[in-house]
N, C-alpha and C positions, 0 to 999 in steps of 0.2 A: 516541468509541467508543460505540457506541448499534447495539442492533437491536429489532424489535417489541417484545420483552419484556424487554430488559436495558437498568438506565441504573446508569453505573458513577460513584460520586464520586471525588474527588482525595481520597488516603491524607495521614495526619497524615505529614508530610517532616522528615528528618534535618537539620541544617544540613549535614554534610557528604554530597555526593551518595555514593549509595550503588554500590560497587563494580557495575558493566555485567553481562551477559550473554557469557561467553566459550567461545570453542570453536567446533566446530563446522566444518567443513569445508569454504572458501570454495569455488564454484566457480569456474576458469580456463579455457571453453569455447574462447575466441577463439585461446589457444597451437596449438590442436589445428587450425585451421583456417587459418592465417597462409596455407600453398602452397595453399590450392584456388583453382579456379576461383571466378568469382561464383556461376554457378547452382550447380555437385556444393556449395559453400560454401555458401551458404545452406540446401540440405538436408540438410547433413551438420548445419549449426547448430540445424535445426528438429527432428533426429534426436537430436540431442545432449539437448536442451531435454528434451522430451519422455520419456527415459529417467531423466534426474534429476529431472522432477515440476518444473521450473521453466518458465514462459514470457518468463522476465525472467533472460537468462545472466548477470545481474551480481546475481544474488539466490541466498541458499542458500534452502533448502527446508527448511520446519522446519512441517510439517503440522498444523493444527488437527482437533481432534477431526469425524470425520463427523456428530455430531452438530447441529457449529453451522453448517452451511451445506445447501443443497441441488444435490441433483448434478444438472446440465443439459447440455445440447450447445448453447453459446454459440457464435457468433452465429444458429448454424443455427435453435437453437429460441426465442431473443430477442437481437432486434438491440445491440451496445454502445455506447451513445452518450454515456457519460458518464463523466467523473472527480472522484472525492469526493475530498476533499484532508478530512481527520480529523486531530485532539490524542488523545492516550490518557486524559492526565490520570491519567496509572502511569508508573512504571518500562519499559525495554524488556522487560526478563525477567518482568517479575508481567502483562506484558501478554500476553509468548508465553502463560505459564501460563493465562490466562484462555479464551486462543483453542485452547486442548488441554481445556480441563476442559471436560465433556461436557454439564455442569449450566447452562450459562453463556448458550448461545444466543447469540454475537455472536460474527463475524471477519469481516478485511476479507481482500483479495487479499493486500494487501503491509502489511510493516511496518519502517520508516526509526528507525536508529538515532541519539542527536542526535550523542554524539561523535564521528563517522565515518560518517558517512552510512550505516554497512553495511545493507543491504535483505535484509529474510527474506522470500521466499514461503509462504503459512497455507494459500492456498485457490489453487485452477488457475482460470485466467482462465473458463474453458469454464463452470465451475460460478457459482453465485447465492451470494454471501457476504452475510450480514447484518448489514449495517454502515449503512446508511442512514435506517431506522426505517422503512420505504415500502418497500411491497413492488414495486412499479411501475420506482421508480427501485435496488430492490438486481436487479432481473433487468435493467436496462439500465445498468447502471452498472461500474465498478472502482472499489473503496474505497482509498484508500491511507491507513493512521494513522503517525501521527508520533510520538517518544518527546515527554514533555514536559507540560505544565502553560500552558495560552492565558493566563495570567497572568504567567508569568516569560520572556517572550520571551529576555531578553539570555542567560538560561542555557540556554536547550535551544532557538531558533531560530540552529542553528548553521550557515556559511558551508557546512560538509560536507552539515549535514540538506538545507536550501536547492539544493546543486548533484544530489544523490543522487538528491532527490524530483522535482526537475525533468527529468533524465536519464530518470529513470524512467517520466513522467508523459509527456513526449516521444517514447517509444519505445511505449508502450502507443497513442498517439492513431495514431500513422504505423503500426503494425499493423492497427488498427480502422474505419482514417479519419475518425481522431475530428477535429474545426476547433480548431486551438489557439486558443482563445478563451474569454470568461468565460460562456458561455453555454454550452459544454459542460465547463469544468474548470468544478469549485464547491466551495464548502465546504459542508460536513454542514449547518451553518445553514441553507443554502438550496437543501435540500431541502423540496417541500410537506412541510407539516404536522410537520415536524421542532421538538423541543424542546430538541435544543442547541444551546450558542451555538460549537461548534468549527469550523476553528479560532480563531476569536477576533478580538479587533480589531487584536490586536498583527502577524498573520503578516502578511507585505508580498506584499499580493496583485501589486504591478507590479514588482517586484524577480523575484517568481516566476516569472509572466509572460515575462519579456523572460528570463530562465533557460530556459524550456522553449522560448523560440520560435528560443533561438540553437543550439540542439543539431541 
């Protein structure tokens, strides 16, 4: 989690993890679409999307403060060619909270929950989210962060986080035309000039990989 001005550390942790983020109102787009056609189908889904603030129908919408992003007309006014895969290095819920507090200066597009994959929406694709520390690569980019800690892999690089992020990371690239490859998916690390190391050495970049390229 990182933008120009914000760098966030990892909080003193409980042994016992501490109770999720609940509630909230999933959305179910695809029920509603089951009898259409392909084409009225896909506009009724683009219609759908768009009235619930999501670009991602398997994502709720849980809005970050206007403050920490900047509003643009993507791809129109900067082309999208990238996917930042991000650790929080927080909780799910102290992280929503982070990307709402106004003072904060950092959100990505999306953010992956570890124990069930669930996907919130912060920021609309269209817009510049500040999650990359470079400003070059947050207006060519989608950030996605992940719950968790790049040091304790085995407890929050979960099977769920893993298939959710890749589903997710998959459906954004075949919107965008992004090349499912490691040249256009990346981690925060390897962003220029980036000073974190997220997500870390532990996340299994070919596991991930061979997840997003079989969707």
């Amino acid at each position: 989690m990182d933008s120009a001005h914000h760098h966030t550390d990892a909080p003193a942790r409980q042994t016992a993890r501490r109770t999720l983020l609940r509630g909230g109102t999933g959305l179910a787009l695809a029920a509603g679409l089951a009898g259409a056609s392909l084409l009225s189908g896909g506009a009724a889904a683009a219609r759908s999307r768009e009235s619930a603030g999501v670009d991602y129908p398997e994502a709720e919408w849980i809005p970050a403060s206007s403050s920490n992003y900047t509003v643009a007309d993507r791809p129109t006014e900067y082309p999208i060619e990238f996917v930042v895969i991000h650790v929080t290095q927080e909780y799910y819920d102290d992280a929503l909270a982070i990307f709402q507090n106004p003072d904060k200066a950092v959100s990505p597009h999306y953010l992956a929950r570890s124990a069930d994959g669930h996907v919130a929406q912060v920021v609309r694709e269209k817009n510049v989210a500040w999650h990359a520390g470079n400003w070059e690569y947050n207006t060519r980019s989608i950030g996605i962060e992940h719950e968790g800690w790049v040091d304790e892999p085995d407890t929050w690089f979960t099977d769920a986080l893993y298939e959710a992020s890749a589903a997710l990371t998959a459906d954004i690239c075949r919107r965008h035309g992004i090349p499912l490859d490691r040249r256009n998916i990346i981690g925060h690390n390897e962003v220029p000039g980036a000073d974190h190391t997220d997500p870390g050495p532990y996340w299994d970049w070919a596991r991930y990989m061979e997840l997003v390229k079989a969707q």
